[in-house]
C-alpha positions in Angstrom: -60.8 -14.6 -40.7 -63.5 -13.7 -43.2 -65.9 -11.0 -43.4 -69.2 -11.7 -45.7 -70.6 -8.6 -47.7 -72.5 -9.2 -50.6 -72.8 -5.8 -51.7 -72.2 -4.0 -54.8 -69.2 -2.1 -54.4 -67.1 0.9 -56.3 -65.0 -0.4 -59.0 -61.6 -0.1 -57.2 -62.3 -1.8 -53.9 -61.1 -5.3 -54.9 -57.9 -3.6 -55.6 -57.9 -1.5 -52.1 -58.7 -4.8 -50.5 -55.5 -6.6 -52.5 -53.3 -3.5 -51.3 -54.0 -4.8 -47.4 -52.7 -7.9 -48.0 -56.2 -9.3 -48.2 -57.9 -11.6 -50.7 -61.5 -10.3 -52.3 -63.8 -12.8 -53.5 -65.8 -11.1 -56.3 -68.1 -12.4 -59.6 -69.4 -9.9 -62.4 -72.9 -8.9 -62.0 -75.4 -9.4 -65.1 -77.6 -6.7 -66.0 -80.9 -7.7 -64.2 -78.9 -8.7 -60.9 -76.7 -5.6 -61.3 -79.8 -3.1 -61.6 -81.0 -4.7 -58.5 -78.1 -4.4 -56.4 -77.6 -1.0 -58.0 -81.4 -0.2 -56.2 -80.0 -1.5 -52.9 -77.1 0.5 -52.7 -79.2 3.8 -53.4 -81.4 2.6 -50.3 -78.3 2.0 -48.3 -76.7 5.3 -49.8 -80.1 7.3 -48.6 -80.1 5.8 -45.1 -76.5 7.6 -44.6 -77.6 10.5 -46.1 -80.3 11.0 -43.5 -77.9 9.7 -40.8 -74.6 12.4 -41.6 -74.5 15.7 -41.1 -71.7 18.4 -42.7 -69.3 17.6 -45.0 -70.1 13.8 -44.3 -73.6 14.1 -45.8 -72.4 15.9 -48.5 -69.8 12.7 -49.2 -73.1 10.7 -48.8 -74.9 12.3 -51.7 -72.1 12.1 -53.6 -72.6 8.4 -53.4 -75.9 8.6 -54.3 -75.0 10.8 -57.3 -72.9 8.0 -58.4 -75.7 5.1 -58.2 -78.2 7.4 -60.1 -75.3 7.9 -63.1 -75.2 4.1 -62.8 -78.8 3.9 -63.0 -79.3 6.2 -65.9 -76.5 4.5 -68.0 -78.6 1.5 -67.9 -81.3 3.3 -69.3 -79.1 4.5 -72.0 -78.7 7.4 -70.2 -76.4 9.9 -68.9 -75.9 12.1 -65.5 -76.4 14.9 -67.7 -79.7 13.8 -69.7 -81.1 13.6 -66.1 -80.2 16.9 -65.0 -81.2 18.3 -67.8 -85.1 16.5 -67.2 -84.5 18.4 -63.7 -84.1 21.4 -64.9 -86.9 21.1 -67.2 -89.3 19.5 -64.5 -87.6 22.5 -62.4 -88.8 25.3 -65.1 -92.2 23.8 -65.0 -93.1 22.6 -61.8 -90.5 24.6 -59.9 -87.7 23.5 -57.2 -87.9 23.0 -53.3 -86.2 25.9 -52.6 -89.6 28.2 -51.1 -90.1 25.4 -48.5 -94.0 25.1 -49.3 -95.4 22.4 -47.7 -98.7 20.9 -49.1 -101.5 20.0 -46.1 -104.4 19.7 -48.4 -106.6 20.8 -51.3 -110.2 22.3 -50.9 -112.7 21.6 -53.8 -114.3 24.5 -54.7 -118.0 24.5 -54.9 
């Protein structure tokens, strides 16, 4: 039996999958496709995010945590240098954490 997934998956999985006895069928990614599969995953990742609740939402962002380090590196970046733009955009702009939601903006005459 075969199972098709043509995903992007953690760097480990072929070797889980050899471990069952099973046989996976990868190919190494170049940049540009990699970057796009890379955005897919982070969709997928944030559609289980909004589905889990708990602990199982927090394993969920942890996933996505891992895509954006991805992401960054191929920017030349790291998980830190964007935290650190967080915290600065943070300082300036401020977090999430008052709850203020924006329903509009009057001119003023």
């Amino acid at each position: 039996m075969e199972r098709i997934y043509n995903k992007l998956v953690r760097d480990n999985i072929p070797n889980i999958i050899e471990e069952k006895g099973e046989i996976p069928v990868t190919r190494i990614l170049d940049d540009d496709t990699y970057k796009i599969e890379l955005e897919k995953k982070l969709n997928e990742e944030y559609q289980e995010v909004l589905a889990a609740t708990g602990e199982d939402r927090v394993e969920e962002l942890a996933d996505m945590l891992e895509i954006i380090r991805a992401l960054a590196k191929l920017e030349g970046k790291t998980l830190q240098d964007v935290i650190e733009i967080a915290d600065k955009k943070n300082e300036k702009r401020g977090a999430f954490e008052k709850k203020i939601f924006l329903e509009k903006v009057l001119e003023n005459n």
